[in-house]
Biopython code that builds the backbone (N, CA, C, O; Angstrom):
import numpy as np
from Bio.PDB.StructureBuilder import StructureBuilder

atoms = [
    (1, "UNK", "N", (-78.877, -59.485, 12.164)),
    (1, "UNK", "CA", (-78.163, -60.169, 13.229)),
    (1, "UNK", "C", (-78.730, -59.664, 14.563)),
    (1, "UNK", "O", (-78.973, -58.474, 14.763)),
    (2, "UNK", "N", (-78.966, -60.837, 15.647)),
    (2, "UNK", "CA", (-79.272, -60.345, 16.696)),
    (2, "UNK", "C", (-78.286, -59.199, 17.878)),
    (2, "UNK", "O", (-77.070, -59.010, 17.863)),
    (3, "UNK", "N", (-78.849, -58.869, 18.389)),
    (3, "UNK", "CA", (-77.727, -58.114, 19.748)),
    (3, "UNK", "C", (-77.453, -59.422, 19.885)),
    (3, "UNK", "O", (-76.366, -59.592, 19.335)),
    (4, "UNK", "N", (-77.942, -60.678, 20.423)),
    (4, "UNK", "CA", (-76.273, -61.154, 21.185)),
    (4, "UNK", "C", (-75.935, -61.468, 20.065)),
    (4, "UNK", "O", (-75.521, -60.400, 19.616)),
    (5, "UNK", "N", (-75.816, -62.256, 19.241)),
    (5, "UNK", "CA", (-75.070, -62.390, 17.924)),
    (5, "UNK", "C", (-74.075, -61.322, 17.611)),
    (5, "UNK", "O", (-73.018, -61.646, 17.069)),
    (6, "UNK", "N", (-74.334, -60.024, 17.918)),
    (6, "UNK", "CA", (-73.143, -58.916, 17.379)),
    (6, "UNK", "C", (-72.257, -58.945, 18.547)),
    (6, "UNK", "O", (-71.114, -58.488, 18.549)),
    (7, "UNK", "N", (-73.068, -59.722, 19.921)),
    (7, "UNK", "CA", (-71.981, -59.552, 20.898)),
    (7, "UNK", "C", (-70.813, -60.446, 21.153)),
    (7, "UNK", "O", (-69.721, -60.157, 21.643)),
    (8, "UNK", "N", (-71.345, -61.789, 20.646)),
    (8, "UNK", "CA", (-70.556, -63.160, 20.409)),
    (8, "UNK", "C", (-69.835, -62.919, 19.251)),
    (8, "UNK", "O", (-68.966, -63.757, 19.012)),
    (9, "UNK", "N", (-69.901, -62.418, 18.822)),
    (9, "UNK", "CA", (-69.351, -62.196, 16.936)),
    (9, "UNK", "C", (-68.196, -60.997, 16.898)),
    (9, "UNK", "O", (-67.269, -61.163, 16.106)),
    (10, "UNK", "N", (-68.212, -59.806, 17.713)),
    (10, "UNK", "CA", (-67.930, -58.561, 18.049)),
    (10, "UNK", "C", (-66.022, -58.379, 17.257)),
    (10, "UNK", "O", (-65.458, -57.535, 16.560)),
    (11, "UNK", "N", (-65.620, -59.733, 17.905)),
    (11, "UNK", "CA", (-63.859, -59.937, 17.335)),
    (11, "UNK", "C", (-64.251, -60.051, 15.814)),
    (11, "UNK", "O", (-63.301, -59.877, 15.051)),
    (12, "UNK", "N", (-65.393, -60.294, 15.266)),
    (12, "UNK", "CA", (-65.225, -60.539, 13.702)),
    (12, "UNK", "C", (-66.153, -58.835, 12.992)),
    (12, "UNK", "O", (-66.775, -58.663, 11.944)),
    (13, "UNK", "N", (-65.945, -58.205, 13.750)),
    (13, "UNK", "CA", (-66.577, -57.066, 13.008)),
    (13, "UNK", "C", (-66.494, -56.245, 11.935)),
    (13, "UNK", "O", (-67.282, -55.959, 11.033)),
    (14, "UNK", "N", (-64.857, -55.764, 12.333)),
    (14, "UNK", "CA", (-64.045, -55.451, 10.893)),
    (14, "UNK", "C", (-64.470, -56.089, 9.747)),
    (14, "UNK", "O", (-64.816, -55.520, 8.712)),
    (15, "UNK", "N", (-64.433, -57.583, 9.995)),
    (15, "UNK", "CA", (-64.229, -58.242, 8.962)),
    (15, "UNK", "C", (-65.620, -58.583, 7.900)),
    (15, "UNK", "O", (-65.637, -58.744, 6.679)),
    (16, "UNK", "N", (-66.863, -58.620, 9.017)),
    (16, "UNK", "CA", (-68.067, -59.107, 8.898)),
    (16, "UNK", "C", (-68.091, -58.717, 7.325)),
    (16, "UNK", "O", (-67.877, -59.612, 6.507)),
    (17, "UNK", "N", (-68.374, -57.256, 6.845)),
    (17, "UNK", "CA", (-68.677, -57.283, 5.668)),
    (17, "UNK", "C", (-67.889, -57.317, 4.232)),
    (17, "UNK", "O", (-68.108, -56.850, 3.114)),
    (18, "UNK", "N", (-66.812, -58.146, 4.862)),
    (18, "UNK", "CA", (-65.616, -59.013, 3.526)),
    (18, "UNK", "C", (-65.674, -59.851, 3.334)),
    (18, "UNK", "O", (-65.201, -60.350, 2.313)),
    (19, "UNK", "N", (-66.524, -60.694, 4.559)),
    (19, "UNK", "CA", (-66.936, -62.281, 4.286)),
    (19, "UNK", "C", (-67.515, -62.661, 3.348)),
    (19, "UNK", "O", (-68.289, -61.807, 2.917)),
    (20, "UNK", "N", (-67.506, -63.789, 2.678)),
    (20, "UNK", "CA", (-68.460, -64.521, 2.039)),
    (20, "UNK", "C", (-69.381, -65.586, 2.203)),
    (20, "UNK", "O", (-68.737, -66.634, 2.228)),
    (21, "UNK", "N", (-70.497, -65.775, 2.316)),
    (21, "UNK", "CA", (-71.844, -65.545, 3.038)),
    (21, "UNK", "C", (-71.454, -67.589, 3.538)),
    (21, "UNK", "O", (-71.768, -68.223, 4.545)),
    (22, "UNK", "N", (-70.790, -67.946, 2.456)),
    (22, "UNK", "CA", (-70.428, -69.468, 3.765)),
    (22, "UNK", "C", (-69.599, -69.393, 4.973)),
    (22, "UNK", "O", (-69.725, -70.208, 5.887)),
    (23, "UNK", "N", (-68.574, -68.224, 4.997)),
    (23, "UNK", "CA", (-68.488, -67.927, 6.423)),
    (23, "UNK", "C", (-69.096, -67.453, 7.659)),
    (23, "UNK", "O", (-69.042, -67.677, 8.868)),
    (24, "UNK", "N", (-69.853, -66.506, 6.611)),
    (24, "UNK", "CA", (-71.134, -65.853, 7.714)),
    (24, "UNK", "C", (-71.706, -66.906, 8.126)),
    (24, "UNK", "O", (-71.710, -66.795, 9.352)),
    (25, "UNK", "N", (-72.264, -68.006, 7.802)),
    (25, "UNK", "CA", (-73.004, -68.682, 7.738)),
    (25, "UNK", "C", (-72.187, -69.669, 9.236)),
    (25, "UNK", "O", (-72.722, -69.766, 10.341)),
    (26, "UNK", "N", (-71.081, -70.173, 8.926)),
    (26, "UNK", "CA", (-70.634, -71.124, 9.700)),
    (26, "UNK", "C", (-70.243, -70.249, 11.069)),
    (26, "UNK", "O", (-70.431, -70.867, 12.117)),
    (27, "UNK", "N", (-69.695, -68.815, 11.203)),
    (27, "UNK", "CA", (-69.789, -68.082, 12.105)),
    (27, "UNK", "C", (-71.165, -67.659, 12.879)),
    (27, "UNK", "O", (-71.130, -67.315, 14.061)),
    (28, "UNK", "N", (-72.296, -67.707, 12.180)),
    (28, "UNK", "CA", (-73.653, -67.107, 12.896)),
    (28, "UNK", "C", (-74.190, -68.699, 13.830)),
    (28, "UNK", "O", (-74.968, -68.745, 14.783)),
    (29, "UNK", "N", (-73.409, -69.962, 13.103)),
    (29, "UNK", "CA", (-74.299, -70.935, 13.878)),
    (29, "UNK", "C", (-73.314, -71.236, 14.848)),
    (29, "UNK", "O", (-73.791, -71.989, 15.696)),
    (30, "UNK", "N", (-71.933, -70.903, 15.099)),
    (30, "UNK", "CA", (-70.850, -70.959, 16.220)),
    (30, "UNK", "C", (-72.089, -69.874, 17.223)),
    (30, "UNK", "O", (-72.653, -70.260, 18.247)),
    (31, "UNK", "N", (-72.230, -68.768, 16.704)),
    (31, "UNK", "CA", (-73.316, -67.985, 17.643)),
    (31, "UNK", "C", (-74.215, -68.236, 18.237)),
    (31, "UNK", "O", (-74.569, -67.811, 19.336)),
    (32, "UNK", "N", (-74.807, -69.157, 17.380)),
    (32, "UNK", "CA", (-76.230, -70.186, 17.899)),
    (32, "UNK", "C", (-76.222, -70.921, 18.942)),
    (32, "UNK", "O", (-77.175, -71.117, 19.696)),
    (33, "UNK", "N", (-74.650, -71.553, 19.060)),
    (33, "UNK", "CA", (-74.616, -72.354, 20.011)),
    (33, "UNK", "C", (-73.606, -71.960, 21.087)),
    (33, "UNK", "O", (-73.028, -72.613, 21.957)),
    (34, "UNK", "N", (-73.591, -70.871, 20.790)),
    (34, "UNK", "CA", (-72.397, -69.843, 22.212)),
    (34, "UNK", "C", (-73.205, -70.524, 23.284)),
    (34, "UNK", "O", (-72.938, -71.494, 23.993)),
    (35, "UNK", "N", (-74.238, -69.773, 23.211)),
    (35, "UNK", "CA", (-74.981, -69.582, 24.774)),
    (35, "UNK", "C", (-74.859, -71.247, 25.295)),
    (35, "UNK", "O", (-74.217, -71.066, 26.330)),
    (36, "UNK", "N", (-74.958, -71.915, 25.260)),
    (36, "UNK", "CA", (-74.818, -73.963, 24.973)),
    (36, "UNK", "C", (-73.539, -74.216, 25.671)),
    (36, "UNK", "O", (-73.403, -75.209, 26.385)),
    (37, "UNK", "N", (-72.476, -73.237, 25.464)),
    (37, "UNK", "CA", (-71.438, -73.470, 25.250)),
    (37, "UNK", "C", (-71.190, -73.875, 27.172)),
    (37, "UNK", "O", (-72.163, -74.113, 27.888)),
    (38, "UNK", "N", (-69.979, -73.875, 27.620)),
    (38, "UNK", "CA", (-69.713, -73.694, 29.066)),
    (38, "UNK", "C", (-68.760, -72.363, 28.737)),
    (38, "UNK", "O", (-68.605, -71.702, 27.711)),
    (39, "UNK", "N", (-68.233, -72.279, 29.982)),
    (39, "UNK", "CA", (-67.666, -70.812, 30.016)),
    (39, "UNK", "C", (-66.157, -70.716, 29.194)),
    (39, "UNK", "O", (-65.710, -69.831, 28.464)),
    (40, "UNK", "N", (-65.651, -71.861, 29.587)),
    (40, "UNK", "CA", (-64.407, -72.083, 29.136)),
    (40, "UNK", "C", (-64.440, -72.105, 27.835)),
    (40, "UNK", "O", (-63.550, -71.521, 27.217)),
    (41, "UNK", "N", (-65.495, -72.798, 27.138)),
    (41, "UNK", "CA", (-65.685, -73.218, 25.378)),
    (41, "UNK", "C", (-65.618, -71.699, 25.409)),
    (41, "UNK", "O", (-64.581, -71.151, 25.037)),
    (42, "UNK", "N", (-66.990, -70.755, 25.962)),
    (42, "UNK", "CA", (-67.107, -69.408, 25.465)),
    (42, "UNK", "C", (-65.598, -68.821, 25.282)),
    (42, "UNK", "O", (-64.986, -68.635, 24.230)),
    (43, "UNK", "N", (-65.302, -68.655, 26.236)),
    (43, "UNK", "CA", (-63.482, -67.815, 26.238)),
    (43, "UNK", "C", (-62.951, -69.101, 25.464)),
    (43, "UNK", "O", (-63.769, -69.994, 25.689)),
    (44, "UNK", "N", (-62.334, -69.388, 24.970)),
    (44, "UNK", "CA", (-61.696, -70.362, 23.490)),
    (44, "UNK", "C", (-62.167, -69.600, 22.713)),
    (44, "UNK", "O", (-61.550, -68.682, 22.174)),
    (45, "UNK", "N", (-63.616, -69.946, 22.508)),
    (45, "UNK", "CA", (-64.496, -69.206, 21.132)),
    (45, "UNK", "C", (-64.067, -68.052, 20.764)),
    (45, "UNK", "O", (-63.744, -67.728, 19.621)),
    (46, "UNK", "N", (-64.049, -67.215, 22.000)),
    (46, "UNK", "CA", (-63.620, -65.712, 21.560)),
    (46, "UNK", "C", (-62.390, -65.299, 21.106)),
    (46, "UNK", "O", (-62.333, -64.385, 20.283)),
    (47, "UNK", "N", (-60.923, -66.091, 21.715)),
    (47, "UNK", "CA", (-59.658, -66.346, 21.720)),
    (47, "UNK", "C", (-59.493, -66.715, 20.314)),
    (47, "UNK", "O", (-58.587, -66.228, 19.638)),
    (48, "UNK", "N", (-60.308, -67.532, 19.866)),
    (48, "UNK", "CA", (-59.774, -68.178, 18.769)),
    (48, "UNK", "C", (-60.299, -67.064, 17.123)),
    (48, "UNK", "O", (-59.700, -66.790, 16.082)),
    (49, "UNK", "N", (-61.530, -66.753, 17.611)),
    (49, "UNK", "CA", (-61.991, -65.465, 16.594)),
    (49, "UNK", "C", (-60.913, -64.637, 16.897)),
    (49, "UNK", "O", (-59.935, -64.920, 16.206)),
    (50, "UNK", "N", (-60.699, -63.578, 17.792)),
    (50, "UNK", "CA", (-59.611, -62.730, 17.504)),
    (50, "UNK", "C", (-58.102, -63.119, 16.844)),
    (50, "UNK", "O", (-57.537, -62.522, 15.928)),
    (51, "UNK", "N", (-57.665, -64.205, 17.529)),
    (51, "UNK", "CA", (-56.159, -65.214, 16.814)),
    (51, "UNK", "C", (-56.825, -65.304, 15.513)),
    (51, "UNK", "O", (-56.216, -64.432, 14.893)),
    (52, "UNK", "N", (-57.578, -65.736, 14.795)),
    (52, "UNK", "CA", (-58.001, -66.012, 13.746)),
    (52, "UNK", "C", (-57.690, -64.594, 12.813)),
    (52, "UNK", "O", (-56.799, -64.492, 11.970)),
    (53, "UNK", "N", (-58.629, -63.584, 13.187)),
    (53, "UNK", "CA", (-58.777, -62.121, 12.274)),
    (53, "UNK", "C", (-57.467, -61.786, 12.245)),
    (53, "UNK", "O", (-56.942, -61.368, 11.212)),
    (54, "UNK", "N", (-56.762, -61.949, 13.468)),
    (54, "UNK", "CA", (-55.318, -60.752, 13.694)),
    (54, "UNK", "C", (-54.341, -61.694, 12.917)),
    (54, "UNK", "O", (-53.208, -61.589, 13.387)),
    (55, "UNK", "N", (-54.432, -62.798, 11.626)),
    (55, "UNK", "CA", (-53.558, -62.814, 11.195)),
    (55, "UNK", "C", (-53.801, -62.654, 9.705)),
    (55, "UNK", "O", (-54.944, -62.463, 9.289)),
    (56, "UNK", "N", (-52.834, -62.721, 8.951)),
    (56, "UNK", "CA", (-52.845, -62.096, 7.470)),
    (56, "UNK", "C", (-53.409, -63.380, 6.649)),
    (56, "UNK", "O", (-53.130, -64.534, 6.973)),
    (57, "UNK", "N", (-54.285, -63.017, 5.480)),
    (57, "UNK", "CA", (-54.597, -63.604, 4.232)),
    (57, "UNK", "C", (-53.780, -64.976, 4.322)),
    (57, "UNK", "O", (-54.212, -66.125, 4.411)),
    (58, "UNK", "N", (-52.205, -64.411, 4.262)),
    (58, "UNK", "CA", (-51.291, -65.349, 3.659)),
    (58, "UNK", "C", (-50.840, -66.670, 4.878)),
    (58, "UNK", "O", (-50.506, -67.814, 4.569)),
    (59, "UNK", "N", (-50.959, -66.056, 6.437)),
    (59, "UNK", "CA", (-50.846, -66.628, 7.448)),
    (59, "UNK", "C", (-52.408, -67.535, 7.751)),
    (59, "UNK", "O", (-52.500, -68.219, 8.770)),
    (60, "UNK", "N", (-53.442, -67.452, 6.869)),
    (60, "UNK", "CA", (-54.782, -68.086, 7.414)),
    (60, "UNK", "C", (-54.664, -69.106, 6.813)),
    (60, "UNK", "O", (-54.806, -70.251, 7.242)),
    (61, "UNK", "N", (-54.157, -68.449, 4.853)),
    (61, "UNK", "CA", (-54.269, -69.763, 4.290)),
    (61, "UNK", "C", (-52.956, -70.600, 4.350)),
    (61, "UNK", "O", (-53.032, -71.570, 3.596)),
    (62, "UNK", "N", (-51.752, -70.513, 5.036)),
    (62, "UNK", "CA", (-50.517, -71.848, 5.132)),
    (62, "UNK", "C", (-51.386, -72.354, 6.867)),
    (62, "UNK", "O", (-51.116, -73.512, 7.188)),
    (63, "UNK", "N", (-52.163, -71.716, 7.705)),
    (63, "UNK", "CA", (-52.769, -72.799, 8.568)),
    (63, "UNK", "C", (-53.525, -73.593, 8.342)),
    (63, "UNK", "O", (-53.568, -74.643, 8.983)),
    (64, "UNK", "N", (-54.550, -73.234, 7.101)),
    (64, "UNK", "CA", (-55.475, -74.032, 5.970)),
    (64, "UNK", "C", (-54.933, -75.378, 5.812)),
    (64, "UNK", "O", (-55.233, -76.474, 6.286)),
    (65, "UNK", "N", (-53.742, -74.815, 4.725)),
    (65, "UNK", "CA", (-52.935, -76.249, 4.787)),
    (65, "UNK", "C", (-52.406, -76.888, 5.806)),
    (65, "UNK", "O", (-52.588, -78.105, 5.814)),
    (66, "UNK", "N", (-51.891, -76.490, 6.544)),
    (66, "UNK", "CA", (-51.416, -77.656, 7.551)),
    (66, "UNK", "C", (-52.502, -78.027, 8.116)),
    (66, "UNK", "O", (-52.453, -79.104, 8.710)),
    (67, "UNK", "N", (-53.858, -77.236, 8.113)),
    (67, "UNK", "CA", (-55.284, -78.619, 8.559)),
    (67, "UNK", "C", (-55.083, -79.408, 7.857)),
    (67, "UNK", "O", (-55.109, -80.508, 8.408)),
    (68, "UNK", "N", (-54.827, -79.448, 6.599)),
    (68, "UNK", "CA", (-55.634, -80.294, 5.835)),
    (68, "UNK", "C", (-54.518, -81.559, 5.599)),
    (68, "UNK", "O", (-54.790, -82.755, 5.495)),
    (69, "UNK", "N", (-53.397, -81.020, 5.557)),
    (69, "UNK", "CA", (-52.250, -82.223, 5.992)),
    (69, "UNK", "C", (-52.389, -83.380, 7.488)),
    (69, "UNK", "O", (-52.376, -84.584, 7.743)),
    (70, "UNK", "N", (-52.470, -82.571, 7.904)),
    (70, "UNK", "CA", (-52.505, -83.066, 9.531)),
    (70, "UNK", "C", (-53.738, -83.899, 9.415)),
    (70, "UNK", "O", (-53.705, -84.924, 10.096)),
    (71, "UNK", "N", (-55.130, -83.644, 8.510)),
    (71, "UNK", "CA", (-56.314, -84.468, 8.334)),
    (71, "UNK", "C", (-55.936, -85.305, 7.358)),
    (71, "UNK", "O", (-56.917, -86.018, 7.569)),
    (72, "UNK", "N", (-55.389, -85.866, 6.470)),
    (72, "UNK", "CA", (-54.429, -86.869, 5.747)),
    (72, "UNK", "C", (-53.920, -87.913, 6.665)),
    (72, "UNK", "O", (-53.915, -89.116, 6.402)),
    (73, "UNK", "N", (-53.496, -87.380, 7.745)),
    (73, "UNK", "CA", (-52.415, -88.233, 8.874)),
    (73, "UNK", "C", (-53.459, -89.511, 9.274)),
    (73, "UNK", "O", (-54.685, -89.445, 9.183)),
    (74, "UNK", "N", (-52.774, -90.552, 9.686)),
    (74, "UNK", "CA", (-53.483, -91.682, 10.251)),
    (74, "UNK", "C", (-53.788, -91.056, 11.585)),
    (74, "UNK", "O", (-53.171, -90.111, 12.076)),
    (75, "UNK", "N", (-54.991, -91.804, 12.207)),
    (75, "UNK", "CA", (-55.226, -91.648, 13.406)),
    (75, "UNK", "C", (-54.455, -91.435, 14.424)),
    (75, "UNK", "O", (-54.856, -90.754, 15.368)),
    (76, "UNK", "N", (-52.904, -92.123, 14.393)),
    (76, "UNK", "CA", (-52.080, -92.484, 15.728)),
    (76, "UNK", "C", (-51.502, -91.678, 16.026)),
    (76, "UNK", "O", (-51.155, -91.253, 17.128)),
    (77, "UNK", "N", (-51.198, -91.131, 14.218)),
    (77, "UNK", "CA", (-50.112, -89.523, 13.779)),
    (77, "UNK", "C", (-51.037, -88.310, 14.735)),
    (77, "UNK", "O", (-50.624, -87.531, 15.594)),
    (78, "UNK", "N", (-52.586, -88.545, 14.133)),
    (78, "UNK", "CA", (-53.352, -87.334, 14.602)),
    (78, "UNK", "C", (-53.415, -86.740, 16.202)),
    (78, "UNK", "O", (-53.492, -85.640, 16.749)),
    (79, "UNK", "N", (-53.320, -88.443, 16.674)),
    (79, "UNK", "CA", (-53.751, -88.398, 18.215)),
    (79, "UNK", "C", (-52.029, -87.641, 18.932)),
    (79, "UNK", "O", (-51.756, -86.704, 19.682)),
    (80, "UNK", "N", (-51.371, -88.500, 18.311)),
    (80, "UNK", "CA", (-49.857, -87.685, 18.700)),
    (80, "UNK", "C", (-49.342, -86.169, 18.444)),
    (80, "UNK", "O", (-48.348, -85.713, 19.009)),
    (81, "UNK", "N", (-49.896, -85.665, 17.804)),
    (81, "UNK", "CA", (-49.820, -84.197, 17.341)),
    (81, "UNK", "C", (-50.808, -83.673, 18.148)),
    (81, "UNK", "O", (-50.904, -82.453, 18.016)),
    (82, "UNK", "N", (-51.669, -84.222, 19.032)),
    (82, "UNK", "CA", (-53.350, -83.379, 19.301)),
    (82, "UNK", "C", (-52.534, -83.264, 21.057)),
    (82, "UNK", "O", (-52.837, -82.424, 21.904)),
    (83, "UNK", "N", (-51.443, -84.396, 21.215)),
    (83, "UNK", "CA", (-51.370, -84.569, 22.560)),
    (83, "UNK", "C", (-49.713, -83.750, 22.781)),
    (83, "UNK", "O", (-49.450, -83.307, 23.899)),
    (84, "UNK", "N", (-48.964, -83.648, 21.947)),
    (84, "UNK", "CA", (-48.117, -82.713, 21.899)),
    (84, "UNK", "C", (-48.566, -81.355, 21.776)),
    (84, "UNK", "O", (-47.861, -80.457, 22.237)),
    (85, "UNK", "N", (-49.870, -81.047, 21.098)),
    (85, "UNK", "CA", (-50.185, -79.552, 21.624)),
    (85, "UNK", "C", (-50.777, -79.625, 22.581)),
    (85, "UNK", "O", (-50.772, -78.504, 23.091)),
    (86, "UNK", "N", (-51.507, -80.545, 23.377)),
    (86, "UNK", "CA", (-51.437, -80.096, 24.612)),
    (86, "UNK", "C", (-50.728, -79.682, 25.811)),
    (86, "UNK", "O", (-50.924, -78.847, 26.694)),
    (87, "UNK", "N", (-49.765, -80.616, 25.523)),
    (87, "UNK", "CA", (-48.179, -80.277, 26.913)),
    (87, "UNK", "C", (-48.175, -78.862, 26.219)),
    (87, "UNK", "O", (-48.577, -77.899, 26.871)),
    (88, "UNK", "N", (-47.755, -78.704, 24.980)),
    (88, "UNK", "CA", (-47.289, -77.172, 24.843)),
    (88, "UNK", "C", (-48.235, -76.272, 25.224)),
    (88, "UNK", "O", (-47.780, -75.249, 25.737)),
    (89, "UNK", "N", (-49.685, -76.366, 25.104)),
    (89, "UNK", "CA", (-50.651, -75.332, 25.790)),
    (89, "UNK", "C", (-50.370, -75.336, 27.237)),
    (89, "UNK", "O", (-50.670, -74.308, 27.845)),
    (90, "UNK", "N", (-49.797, -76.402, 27.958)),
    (90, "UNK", "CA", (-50.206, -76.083, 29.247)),
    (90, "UNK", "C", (-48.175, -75.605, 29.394)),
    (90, "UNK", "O", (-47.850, -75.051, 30.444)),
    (91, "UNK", "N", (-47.413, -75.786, 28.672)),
    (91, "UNK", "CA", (-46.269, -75.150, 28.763)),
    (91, "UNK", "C", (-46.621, -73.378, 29.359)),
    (91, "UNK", "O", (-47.344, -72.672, 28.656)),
    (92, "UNK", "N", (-46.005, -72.799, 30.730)),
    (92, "UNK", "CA", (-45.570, -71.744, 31.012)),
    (92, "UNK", "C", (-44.947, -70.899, 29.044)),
    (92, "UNK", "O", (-44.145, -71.409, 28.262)),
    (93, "UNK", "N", (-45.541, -69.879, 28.915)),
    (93, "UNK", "CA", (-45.339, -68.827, 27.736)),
    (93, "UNK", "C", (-44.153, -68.755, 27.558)),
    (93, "UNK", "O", (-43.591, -69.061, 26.506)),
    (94, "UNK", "N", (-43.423, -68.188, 28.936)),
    (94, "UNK", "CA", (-41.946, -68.093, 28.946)),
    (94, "UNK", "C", (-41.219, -69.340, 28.911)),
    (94, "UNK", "O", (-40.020, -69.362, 29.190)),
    (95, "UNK", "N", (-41.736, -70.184, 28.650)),
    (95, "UNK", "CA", (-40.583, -71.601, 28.019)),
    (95, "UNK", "C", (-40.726, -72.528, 27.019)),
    (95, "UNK", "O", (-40.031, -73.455, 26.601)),
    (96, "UNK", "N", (-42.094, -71.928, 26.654)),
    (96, "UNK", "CA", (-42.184, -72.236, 25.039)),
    (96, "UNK", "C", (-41.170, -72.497, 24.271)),
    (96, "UNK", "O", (-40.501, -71.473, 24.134)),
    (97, "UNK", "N", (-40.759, -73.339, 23.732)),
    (97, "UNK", "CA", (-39.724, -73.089, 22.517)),
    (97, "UNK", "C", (-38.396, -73.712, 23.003)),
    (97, "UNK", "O", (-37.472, -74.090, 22.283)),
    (98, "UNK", "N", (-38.458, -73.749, 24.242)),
    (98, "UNK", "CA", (-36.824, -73.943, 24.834)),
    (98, "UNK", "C", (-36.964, -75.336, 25.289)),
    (98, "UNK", "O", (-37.883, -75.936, 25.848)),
    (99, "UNK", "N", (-35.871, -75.656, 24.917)),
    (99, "UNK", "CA", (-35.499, -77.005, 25.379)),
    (99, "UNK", "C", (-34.211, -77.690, 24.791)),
    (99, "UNK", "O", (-33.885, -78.816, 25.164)),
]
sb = StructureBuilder()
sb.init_structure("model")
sb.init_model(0)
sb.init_chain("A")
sb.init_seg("    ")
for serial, (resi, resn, name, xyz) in enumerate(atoms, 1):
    if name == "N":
        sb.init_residue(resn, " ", resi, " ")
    sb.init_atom(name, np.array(xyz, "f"), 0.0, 1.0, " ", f" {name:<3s}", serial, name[0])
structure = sb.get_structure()
């Protein structure tokens, strides 16, 4: 692995050598195309590797499934769920949840 590769990759370190080599694989070409990225993609990228590692086995695979439900959904379902997490991303932290 290159230096920047260990530097783009760095949130998956722990983990690097538990993987199995189709993750490595789909993680080293997210690397490939960091630098490509804009700044904002970069910070996501990184956000989303650490959210990713810091949760458990059992918490990766019930988000698994709800991809794969939510990819079942018709288009209209999809677009409506894609646009309700957006209001909630741009929801203030402290009012998450309330309503």
């Amino acid at each position: 692995m290159s230096p920047q590769q260990k530097e783009v990759l760095a949130p998956l370190a722990e983990e690097w050598d538990r993987m199995d080599p189709a993750k490595k694989k789909k993680w080293l070409g997210i690397a490939k195309r960091y630098p490509r990225m804009t700044p904002s993609e970069q910070h996501r990228t990184q956000l989303q590797m650490r959210d990713w590692y810091s949760l458990t086995p059992e918490q990766r695979e019930l988000v698994r499934e709800k991809y794969k439900t939510i990819k079942k959904l018709p288009p209209d379902k999809r677009h409506e769920i894609k646009q309700k997490w957006r209001e909630y991303e741009q929801t203030p932290e402290d009012q998450r949840g309330k309503k």
